[in-house]
N, C-alpha and C positions, 0 to 999 in steps of 0.2 A: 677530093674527098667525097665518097657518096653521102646524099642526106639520110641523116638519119632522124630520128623522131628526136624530139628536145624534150628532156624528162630531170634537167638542173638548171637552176638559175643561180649562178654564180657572183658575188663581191669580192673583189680584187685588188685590196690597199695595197700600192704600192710605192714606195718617194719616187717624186721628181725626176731626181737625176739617175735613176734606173728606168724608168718608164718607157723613152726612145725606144731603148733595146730591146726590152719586151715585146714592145707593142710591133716593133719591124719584126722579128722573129714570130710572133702570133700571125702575123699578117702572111709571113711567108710560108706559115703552116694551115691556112687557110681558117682561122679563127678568126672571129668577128664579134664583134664587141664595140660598146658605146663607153665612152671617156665622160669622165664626171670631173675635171677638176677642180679640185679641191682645197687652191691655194694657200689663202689664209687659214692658218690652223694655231691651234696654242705651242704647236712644237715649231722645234729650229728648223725643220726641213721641209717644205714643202711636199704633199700627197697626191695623189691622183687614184680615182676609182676606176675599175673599170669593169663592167656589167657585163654578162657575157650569159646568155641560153647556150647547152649544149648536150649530149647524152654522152650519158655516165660511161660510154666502152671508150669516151675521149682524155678519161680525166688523169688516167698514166701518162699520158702525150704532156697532155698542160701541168704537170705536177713538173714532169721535169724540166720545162721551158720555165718553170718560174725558180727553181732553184738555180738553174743555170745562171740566169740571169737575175736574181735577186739575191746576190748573199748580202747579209748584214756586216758592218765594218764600223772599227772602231774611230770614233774622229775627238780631238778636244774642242770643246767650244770655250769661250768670257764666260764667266757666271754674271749675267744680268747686276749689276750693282751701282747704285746712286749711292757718292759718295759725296759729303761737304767740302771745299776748300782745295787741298790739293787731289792732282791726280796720279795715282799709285797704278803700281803694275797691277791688271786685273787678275784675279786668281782664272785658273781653265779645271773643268772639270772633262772627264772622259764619258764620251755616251757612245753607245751602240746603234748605229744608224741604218739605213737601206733593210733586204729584206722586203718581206710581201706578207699580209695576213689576207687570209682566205675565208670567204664565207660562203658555203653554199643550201643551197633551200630544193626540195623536191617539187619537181611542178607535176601538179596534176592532172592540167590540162592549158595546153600551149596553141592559139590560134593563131598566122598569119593573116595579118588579110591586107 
């Protein structure tokens, strides 16, 4: 991939257990990026960031590598519950999990050194 000028700074929330894929697929497309993980979080699933410079003629390429590989799915979890005495079958709720949220920012000016 020729270089080209970097004129986006990219955040890239993705869970856990989509992340591999992503990131080998990024990797294979010659994108490059730093991992921020993001472990402990207040949700059920574990998160991982992933920071990425890049210019804006890349961002059709990386749109579709992330929906490839991030769709969101349904899973039931336990509802969290402390309960006195005996223990009962735990109720499950249904959540929407995986998926990617995207944030990107215009750089105005991008130094290596």
């Amino acid at each position: 991939m020729p270089e080209r000028q970097i004129d986006l700074l990219l955040l890239i929330i993705v869970s856990q257990s989509q992340s591999k894929k992503l990131m080998a697929n990024l990797n294979k497309k010659q994108f490059y990026f730093t991992v921020i993980d993001s472990s402990s979080t207040l949700f059920q699933e574990s998160t991982v960031c992933l920071v990425m410079g890049l210019n804006h003629s890349q961002m059709e390429l990386l749109d579709r590598l992330i929906h490839k590989y991030c769709q969101p799915y349904r899973k039931y979890v336990p509802v969290q519950l402390q309960s006195f005495g005996e223990l009962s079958r735990l109720p499950m709720i249904e959540t929407i999990e995986g998926g990617a949220t995207l944030y990107g920012m215009i750089v105005e000016h991008f130094e290596q050194i």
